[in-house]
N, C-alpha and C positions, 0 to 999 in steps of 0.2 A: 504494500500500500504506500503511495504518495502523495505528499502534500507538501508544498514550498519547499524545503530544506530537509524533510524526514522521513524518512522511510522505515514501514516495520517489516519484517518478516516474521510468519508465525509458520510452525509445522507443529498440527495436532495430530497424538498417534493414540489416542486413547479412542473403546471402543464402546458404545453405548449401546442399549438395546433399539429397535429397527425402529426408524424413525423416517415416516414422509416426509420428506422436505423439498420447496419448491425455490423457482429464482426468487421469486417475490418474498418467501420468508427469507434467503439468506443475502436478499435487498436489504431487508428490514434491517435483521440481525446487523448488519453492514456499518446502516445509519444510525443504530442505536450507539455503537461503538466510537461512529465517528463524530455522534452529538456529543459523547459523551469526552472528547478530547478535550476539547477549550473550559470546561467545568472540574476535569481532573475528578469526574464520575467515576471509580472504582471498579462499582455496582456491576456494567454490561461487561468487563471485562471476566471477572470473576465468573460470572457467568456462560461465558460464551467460547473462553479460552478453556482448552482439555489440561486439566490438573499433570499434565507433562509435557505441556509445549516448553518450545527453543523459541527464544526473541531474539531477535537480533536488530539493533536500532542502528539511526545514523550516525551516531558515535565510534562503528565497531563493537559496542559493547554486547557479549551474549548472556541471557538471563532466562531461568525460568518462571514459568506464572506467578510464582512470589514476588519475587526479585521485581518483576517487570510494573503486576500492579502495586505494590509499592510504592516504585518511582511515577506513577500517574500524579499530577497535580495540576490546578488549577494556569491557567494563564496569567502573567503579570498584573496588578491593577492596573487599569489605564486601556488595555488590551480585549478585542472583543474579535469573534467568527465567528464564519461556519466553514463545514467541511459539507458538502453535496456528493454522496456516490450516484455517477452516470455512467451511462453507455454502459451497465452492464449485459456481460453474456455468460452463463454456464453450460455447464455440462455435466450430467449428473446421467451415473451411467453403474449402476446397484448401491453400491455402498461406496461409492465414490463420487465426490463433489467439486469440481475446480468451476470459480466464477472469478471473475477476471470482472474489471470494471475501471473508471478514471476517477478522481477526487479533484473535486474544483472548489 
């Protein structure tokens, strides 16, 4: 994921029991994530990242789900956004989900 200057990667390898999921829920799921950036929301993190993902930020730095949400916080006072997921597309194909999308 991209947005001005930072980039996250996640890989979740953890496996849950079978779950429908469409583009439009892991839209949603997406934008809850990237609302919750400029607030240093926690909450959709916790949630939504597998209790053994890899972070890896624009710093270099690698961290798991602790480590990562942790370091979530709020923006500067003074400072306000939003983050928009478009143009997305997936592919979900059994138990396998890749959605690719832009952040504007």
């Amino acid at each position: 994921m991209r947005y001005g200057a930072m980039a996250i990667g996640a890989v979740n390898c953890s496996r849950s029991s079978v779950e429908t999921v469409t583009q439009d829920d892991l839209v949603r799921r997406t934008q809850e994530i990237m609302d919750a950036v400029s607030s240093g929301d926690r909450k959709p993190f916790e949630k939504y990242f597998a209790a053994d993902s890899m972070i890896f930020d624009e710093k270099g730095r690698s961290m798991d789900k602790k480590a990562f949400v942790d370091d979530q916080s709020p923006m500067p006072p003074g400072y306000s956004g939003a983050i928009m997921v478009v143009k997305p597309q997936s592919r979900i194909l059994g138990d396998t989900v890749v959605l690719t999308y832009d952040l504007e």
